[in-house]
TIMI-719421 format. One record per atom (N, C-alpha, C, O): atom name; x, y, z; residue in one letter. Coordinates in steps of 0.001 Angstrom, whole numbers. Example, Ala and Ser with C-alpha at 12.3 -4.5 7.8 and 13.67 -1.06 7.14 Angstrom:
BEGIN
  at       xx       yy       zz  aa
   N    13190    -5690     7800   A
  CA    12300    -4500     7800   A
   C    13200    -3300     7800   A
   O    14236    -3319     8465   A
   N    12850    -2250     7080   S
  CA    13670    -1060     7140   S
   C    12900       30     7870   S
   O    13409     1138     8039   S
This chain:
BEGIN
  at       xx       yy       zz  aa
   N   133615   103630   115236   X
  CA   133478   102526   114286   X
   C   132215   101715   114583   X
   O   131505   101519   113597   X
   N   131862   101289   115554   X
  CA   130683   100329   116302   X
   C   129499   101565   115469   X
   O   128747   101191   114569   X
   N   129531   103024   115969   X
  CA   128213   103779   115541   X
   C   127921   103245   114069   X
   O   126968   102512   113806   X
   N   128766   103656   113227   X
  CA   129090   103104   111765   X
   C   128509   101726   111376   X
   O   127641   101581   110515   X
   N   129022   100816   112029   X
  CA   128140    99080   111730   X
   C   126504    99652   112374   X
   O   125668    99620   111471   X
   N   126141    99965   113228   X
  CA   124964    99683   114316   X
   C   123961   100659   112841   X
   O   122903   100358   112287   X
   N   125021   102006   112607   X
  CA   124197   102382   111479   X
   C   124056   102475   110204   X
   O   123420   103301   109549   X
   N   124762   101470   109833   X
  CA   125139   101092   108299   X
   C   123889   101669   107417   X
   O   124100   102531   106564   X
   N   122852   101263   107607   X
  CA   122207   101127   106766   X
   C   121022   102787   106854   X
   O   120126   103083   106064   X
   N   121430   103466   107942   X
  CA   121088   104495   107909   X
   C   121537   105571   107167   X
   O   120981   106435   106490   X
   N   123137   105201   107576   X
  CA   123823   105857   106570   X
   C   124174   105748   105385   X
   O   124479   106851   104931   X
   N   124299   104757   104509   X
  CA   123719   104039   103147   X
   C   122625   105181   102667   X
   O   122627   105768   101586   X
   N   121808   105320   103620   X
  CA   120071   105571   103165   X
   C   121005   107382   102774   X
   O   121309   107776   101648   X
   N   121198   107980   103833   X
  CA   121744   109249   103680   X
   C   122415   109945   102427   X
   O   122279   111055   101913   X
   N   123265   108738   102123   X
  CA   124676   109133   101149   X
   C   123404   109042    99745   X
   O   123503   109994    98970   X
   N   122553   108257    99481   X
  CA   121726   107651    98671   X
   C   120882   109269    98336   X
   O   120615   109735    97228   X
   N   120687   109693    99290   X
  CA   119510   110870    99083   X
   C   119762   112096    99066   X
   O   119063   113069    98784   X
   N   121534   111915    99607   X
  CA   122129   113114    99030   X
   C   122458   113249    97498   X
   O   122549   114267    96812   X
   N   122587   112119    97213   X
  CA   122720   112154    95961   X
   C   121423   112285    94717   X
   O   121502   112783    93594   X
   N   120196   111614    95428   X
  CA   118861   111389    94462   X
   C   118234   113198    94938   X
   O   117825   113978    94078   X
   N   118273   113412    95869   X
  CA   117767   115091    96512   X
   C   117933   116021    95178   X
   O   117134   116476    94359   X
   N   119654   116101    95385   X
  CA   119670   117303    94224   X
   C   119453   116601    92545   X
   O   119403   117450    91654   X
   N   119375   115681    92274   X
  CA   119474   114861    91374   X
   C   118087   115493    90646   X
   O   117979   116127    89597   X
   N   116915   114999    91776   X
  CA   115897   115574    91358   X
   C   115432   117052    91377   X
   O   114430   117402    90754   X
   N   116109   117825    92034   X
  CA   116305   119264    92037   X
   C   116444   119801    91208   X
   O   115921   120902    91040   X
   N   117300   119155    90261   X
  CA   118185   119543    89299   X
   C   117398   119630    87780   X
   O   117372   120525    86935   X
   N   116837   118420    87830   X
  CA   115319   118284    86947   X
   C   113832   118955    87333   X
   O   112868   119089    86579   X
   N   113930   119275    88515   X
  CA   112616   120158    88762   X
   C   113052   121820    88693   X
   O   112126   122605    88897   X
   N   114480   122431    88403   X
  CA   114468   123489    87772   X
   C   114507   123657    86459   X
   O   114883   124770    86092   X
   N   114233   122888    85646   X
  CA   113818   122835    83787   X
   C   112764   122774    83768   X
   O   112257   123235    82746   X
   N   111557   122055    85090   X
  CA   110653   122336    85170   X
   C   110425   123905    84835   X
   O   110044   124541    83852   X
   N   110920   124253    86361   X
  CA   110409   125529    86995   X
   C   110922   126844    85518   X
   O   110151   127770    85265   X
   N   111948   126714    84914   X
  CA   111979   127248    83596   X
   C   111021   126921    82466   X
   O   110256   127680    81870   X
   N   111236   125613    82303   X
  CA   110028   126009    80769   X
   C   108989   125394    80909   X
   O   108744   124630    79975   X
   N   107919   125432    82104   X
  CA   106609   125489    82267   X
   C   106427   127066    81874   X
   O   105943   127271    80761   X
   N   106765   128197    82673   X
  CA   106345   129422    82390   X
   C   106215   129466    80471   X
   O   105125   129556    79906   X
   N   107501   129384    79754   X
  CA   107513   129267    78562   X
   C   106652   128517    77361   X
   O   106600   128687    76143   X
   N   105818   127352    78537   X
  CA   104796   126512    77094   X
   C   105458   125657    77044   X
   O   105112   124987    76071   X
   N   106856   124907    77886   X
  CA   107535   123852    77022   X
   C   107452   122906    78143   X
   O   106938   123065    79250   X
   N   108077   121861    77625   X
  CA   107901   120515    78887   X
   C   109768   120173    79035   X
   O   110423   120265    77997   X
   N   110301   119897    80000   X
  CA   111548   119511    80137   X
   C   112105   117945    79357   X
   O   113192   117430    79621   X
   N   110989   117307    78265   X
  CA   111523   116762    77700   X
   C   111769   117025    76335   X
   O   112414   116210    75673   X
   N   111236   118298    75722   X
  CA   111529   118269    74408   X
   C   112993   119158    74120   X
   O   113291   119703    73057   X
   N   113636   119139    75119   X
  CA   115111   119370    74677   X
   C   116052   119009    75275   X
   O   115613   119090    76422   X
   N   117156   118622    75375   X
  CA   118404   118808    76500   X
   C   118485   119968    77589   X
   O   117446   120628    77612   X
   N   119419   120368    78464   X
  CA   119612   121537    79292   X
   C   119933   122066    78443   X
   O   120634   121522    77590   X
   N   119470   123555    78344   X
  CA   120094   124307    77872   X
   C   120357   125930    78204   X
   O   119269   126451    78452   X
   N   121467   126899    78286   X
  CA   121595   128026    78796   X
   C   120232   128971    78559   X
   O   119490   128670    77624   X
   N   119949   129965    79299   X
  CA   118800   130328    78870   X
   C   118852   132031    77923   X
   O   118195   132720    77142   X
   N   119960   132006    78588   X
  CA   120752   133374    77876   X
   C   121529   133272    76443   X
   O   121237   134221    75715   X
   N   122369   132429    75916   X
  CA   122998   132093    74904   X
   C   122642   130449    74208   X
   O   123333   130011    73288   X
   N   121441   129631    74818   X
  CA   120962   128587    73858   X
   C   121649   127305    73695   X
   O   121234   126275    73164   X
   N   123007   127606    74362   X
  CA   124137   126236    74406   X
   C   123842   125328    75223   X
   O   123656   125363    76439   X
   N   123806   124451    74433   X
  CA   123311   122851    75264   X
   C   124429   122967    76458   X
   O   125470   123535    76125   X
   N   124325   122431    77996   X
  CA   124604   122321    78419   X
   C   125128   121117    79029   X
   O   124342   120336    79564   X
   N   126505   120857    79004   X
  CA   127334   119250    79484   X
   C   127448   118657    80693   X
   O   126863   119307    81560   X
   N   127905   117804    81036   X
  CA   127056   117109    82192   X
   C   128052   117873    83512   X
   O   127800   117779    84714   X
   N   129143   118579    82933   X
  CA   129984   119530    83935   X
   C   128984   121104    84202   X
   O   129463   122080    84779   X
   N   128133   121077    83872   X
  CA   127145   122459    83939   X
   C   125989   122314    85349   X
   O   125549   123103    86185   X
   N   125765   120447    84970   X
  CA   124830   120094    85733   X
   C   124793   119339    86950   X
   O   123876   118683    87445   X
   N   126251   119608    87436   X
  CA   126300   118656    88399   X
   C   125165   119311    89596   X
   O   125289   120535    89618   X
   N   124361   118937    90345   X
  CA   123606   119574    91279   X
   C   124532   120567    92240   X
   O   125674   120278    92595   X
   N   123997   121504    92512   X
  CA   124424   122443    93708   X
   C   126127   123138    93509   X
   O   126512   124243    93892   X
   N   126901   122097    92808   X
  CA   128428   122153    93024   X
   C   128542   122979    91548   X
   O   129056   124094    91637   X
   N   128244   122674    90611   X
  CA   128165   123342    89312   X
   C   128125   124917    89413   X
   O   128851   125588    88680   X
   N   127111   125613    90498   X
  CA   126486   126804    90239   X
   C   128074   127347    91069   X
   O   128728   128129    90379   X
   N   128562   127056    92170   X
  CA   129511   127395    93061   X
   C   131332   127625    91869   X
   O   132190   128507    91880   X
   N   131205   126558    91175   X
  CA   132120   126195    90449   X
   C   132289   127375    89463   X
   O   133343   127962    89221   X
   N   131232   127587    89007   X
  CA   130789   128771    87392   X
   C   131016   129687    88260   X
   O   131995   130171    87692   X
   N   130885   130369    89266   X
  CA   130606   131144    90222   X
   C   129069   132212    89886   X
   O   128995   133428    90065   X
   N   128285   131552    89513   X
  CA   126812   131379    89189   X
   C   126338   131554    88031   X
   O   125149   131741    87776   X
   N   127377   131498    87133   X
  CA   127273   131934    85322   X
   C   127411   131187    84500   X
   O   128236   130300    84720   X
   N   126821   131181    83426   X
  CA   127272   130093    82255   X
   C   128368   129999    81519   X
   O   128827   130936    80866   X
   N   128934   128672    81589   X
  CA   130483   128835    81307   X
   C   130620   129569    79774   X
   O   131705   130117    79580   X
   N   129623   129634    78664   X
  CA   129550   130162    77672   X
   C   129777   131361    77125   X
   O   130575   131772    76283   X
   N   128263   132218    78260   X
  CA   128065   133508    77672   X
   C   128687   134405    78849   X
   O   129102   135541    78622   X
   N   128719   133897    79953   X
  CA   129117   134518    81322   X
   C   127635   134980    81762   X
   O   127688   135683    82771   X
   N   126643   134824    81395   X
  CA   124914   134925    81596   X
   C   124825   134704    83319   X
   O   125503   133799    83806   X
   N   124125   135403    84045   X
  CA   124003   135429    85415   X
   C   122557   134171    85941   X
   O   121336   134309    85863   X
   N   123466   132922    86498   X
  CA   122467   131884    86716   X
   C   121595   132349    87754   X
   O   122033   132897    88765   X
   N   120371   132149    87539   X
  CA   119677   132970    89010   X
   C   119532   131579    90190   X
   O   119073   130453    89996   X
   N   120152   132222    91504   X
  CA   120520   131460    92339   X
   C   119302   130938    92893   X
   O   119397   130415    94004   X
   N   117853   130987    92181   X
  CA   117181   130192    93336   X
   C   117048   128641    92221   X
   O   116134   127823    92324   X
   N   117580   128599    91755   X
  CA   117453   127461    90749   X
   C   118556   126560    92087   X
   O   118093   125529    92575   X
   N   119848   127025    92522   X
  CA   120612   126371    93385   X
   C   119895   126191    95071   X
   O   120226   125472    96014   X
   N   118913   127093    94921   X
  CA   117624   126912    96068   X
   C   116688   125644    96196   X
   O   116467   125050    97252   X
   N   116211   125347    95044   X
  CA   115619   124339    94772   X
   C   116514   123067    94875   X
   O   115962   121999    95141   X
   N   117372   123099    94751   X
  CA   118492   121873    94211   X
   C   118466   121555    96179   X
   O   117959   120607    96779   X
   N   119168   122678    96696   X
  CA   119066   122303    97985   X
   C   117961   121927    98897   X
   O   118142   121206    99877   X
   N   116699   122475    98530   X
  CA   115558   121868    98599   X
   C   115235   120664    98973   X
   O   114790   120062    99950   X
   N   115558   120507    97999   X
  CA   115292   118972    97132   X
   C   116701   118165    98241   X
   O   116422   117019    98594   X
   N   117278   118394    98451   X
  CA   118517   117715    99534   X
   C   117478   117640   100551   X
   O   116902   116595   100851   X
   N   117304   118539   100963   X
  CA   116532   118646   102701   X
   C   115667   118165   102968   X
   O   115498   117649   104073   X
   N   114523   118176   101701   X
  CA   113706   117277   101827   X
   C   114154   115891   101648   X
   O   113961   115360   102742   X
   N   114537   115226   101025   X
  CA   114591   113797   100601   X
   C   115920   113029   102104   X
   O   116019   111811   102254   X
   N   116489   113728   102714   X
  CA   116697   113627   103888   X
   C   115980   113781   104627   X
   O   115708   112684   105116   X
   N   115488   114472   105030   X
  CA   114059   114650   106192   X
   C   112953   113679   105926   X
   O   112417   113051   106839   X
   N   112660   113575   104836   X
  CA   111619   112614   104776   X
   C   112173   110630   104951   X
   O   111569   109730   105535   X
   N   113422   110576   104227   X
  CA   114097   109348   104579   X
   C   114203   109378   105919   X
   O   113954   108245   106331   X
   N   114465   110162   106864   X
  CA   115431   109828   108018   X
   C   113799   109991   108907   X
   O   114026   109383   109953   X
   N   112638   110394   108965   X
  CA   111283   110187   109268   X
   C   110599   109300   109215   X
   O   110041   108880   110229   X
   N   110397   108628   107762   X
  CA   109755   107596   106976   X
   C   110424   106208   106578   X
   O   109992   105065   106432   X
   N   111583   106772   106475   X
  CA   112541   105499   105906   X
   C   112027   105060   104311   X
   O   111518   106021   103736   X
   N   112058   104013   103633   X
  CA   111888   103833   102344   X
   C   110231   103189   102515   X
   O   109904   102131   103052   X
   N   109425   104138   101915   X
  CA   108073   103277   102161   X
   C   107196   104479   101272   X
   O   107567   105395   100538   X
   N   105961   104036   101684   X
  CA   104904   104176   100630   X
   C   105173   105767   100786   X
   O   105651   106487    99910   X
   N   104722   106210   102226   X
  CA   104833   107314   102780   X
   C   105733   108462   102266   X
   O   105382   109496   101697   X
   N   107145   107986   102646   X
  CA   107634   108430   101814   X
   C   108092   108814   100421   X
   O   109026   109548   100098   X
   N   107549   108399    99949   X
  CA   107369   108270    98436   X
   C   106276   109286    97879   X
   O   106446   110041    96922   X
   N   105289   109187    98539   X
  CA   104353   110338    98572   X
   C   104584   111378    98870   X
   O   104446   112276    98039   X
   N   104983   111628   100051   X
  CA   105020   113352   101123   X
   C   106118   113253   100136   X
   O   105828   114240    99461   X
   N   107391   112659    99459   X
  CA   108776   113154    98609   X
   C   107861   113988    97600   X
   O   107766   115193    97837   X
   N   107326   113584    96737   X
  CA   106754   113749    95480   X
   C   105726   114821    95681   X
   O   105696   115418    94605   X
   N   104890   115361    96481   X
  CA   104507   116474    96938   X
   C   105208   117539    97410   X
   O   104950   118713    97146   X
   N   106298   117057    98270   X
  CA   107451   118311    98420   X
   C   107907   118748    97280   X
   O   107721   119899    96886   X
   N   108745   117592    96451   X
  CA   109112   118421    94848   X
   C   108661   119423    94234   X
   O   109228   120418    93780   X
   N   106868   118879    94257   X
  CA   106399   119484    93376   X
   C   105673   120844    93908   X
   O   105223   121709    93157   X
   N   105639   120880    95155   X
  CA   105266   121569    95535   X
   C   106602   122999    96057   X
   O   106382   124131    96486   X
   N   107991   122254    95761   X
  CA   109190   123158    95760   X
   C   108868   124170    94014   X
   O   109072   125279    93520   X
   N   108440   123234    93777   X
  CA   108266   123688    91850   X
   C   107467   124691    91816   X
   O   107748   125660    91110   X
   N   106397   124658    92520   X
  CA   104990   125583    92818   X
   C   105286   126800    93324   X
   O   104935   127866    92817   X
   N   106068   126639    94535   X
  CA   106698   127722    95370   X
   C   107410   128727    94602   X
   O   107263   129938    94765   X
   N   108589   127903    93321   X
  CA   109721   128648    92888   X
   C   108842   129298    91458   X
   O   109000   130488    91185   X
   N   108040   128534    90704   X
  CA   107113   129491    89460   X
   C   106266   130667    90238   X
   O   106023   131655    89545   X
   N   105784   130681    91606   X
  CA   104696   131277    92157   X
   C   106356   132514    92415   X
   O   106123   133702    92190   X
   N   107210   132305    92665   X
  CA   108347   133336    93267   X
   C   108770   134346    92388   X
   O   108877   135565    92522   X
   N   109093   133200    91010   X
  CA   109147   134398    89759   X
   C   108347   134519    89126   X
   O   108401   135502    88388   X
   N   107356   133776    89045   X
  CA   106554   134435    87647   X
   C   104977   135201    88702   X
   O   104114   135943    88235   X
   N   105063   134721    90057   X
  CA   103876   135814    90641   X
   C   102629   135139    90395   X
   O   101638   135823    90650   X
   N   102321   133431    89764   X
  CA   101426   133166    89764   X
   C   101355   131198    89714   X
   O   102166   130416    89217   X
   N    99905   130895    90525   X
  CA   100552   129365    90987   X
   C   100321   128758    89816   X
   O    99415   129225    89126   X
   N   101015   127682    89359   X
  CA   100599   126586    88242   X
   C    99402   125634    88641   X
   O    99452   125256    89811   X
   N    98282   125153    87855   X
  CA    97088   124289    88349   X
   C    97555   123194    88148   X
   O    97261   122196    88806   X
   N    98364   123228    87193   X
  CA    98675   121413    87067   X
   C    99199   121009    87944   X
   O    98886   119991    88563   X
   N   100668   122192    88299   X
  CA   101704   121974    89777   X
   C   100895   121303    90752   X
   O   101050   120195    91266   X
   N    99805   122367    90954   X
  CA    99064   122575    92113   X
   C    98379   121385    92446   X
   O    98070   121115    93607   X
   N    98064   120471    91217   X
  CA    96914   119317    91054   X
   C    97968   118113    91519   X
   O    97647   117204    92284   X
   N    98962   118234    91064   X
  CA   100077   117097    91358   X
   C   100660   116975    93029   X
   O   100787   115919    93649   X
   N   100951   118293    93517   X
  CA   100546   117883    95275   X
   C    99500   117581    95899   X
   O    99373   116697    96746   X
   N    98424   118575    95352   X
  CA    97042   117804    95818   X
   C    96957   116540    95915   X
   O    96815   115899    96957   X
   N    97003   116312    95307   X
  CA    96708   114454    94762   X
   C    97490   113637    95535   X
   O    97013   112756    96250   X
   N    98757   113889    95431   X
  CA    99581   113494    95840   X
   C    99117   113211    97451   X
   O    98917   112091    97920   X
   N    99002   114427    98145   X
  CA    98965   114549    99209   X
   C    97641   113737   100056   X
   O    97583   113288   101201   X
   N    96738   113773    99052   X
  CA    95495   113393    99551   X
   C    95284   111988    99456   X
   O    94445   111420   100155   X
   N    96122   111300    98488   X
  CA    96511   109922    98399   X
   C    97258   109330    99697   X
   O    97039   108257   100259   X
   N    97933   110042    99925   X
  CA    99127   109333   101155   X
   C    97378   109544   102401   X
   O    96948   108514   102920   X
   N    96802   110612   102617   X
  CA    96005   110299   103969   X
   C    94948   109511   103912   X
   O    94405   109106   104940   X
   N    94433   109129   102429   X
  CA    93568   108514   102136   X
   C    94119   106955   102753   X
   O    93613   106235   103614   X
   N    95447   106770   101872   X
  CA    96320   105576   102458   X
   C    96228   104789   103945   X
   O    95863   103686   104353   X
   N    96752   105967   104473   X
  CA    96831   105733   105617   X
   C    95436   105925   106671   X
   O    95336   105169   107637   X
   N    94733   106632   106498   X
  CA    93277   106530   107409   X
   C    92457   105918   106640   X
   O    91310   105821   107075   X
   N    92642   105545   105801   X
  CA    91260   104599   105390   X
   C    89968   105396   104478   X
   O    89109   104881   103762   X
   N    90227   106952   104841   X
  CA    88867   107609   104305   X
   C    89052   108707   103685   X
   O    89961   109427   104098   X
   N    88289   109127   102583   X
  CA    88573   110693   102517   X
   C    88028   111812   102903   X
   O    88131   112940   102421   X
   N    87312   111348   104002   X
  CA    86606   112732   104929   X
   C    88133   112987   105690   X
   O    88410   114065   106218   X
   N    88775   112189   105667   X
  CA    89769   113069   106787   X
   C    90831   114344   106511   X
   O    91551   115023   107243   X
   N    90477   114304   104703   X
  CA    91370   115317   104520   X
   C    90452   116505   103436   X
   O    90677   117713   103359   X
   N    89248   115610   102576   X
  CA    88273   116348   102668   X
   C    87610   117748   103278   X
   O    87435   118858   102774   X
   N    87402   117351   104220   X
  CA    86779   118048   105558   X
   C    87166   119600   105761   X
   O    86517   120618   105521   X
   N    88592   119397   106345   X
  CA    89193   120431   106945   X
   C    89915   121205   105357   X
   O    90325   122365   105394   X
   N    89975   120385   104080   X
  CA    90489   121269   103032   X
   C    89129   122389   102614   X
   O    89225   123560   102247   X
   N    88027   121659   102796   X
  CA    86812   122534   102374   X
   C    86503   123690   103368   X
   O    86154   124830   103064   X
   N    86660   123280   104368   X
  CA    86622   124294   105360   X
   C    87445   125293   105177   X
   O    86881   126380   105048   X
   N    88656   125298   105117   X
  CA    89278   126267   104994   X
   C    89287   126986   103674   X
   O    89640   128164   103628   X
   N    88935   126367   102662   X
  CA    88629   127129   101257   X
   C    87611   128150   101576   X
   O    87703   129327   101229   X
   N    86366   127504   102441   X
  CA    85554   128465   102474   X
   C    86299   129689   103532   X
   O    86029   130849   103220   X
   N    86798   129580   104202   X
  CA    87597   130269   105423   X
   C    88018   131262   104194   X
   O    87343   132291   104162   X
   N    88920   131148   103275   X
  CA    89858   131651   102619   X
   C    88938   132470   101272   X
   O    89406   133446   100685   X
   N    87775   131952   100989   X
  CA    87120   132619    99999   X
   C    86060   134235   100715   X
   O    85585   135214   100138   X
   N    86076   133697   102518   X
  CA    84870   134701   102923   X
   C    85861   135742   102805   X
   O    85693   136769   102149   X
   N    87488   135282   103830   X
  CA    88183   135974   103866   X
   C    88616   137148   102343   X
   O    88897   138332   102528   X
   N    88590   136670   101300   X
  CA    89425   137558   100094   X
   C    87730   138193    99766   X
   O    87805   139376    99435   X
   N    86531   137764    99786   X
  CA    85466   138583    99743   X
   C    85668   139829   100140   X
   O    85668   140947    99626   X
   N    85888   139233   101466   X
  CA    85624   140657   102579   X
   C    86594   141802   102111   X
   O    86169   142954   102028   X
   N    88033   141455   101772   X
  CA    88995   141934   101072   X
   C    88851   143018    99976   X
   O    89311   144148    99815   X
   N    87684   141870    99015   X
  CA    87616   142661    97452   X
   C    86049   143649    98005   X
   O    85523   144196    97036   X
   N    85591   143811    98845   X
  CA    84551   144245    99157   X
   C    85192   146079   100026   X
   O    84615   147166   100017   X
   N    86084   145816   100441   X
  CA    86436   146701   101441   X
   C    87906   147871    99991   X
   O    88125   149064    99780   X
   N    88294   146931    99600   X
  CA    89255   147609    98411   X
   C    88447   148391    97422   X
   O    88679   149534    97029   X
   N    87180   147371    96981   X
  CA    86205   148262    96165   X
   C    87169   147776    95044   X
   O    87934   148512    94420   X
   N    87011   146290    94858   X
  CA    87790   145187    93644   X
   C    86747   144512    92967   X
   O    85633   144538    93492   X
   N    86882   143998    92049   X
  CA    86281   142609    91758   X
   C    86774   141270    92361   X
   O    87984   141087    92225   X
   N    85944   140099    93128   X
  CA    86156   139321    93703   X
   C    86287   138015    92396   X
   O    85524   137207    91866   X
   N    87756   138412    92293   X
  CA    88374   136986    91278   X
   C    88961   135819    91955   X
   O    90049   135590    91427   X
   N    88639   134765    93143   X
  CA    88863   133964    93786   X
   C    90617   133571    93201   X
   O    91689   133909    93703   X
   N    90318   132711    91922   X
  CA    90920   132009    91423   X
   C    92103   132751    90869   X
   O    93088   132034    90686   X
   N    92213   133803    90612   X
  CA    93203   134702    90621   X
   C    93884   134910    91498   X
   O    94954   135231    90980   X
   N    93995   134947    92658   X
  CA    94443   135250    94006   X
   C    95227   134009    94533   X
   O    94518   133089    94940   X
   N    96587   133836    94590   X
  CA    97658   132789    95105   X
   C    97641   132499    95994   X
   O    97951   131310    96069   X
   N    97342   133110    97257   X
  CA    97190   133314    98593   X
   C    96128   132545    99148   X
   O    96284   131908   100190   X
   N    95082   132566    98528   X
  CA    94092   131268    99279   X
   C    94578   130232    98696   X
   O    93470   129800    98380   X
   N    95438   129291    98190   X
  CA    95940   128063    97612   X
   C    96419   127291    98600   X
   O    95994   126179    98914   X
   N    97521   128027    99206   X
  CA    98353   127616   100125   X
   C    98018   127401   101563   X
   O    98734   126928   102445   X
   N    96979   127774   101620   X
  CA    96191   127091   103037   X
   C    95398   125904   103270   X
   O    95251   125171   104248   X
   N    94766   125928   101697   X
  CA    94171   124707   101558   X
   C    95305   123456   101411   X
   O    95016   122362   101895   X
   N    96192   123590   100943   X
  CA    96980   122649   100623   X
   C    97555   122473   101779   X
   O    97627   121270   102029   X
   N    98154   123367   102888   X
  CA    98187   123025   104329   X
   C    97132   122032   105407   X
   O    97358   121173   106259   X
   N    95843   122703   104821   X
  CA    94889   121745   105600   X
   C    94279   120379   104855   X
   O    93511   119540   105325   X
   N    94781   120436   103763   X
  CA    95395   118594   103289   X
   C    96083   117813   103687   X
   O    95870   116613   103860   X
   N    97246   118585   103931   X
  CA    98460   118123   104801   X
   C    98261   118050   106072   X
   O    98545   117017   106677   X
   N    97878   118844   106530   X
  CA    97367   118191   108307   X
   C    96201   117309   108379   X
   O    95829   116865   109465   X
């Protein structure tokens, strides 16, 4: 009982982000669906992707919904693909990890909003095989804002992102040179994700 008072407000923070985690999970897989498609997650309700039926707020509860259906739409019996319940949990782990690190602050608010979107990036790059620029522009930013924040400058994240682009462009040269390819930089997913690492560090 004493742990409980001493951590009231830790645990407050917990119950809070278990709940906002998949909350936003839950909205960054309508993303991760109708970006590929041309559409934006506000010009419709949820809806099944197999049979078109708006979906009720018993469809959408985060994480517990997919377990419940036993991963199908209560409609058509349509097979929900489970990394949509990937993301949802995601989105838990992060927004815990970053609360229980950061606590409620600028910081967190940032590195949250780069994880999302960068869970979003991960899961279009998983099925559809290719990264989104906008995705991609929205962690950037994101990310480069919080170090700008906090050090004062933007050589500090500058620096080591350019470096490694070039790292990552000699590297896929040498690549398309030795395959006997055309060297399409920007085509290639694989140099993205390093740079966006050496933002983050």
């Amino acid at each position: 009982m004493q742990f409980l008072i001493e951590h009231q407000a830790t645990i407050i923070g917990i119950i809070w982000m278990m709940v906002l985690g998949p909350a936003v999970g839950n909205y960054a897989c309508s993303v991760v669906y109708r970006l590929p498609l041309g559409k934006t997650p506000f010009e419709r309700h949820p809806y099944c992707g197999h049979c078109n039926a708006d979906l009720k707020p018993i469809d959408l509860f985060p994480i517990v919904s997919f377990f419940l259906t036993g991963g199908k739409c209560r409609y058509c019996a349509g097979k929900i693909p489970s990394i949509y319940t990937v993301i949802e949990l995601a989105c838990l782990v992060l927004f815990i990890t970053n609360f229980l690190v950061f606590g409620i602050s600028e910081t967190f608010l940032l590195y949250t909003i780069a994880g999302v979107f960068a869970i979003i990036l991960a899961a279009i790059q998983y099925q559809q095989g290719w990264l989104s620029a906008i995705i991609y522009s929205y962690v950037f930013m994101a990310l480069a804002l919080e170090r700008t924040r906090v050090e004062g400058t933007i050589y500090s994240w500058v620096e080591p992102s350019f470096i490694m682009l070039v790292i990552c462009l000699l590297i896929e040269k040498i690549r398309s040179f030795m395959l006997r390819r055309p060297f399409k930089p920007f085509e290639v997913n694989w140099i993205w994700w390093p740079v966006l690492a050496a933002t983050f560090a």
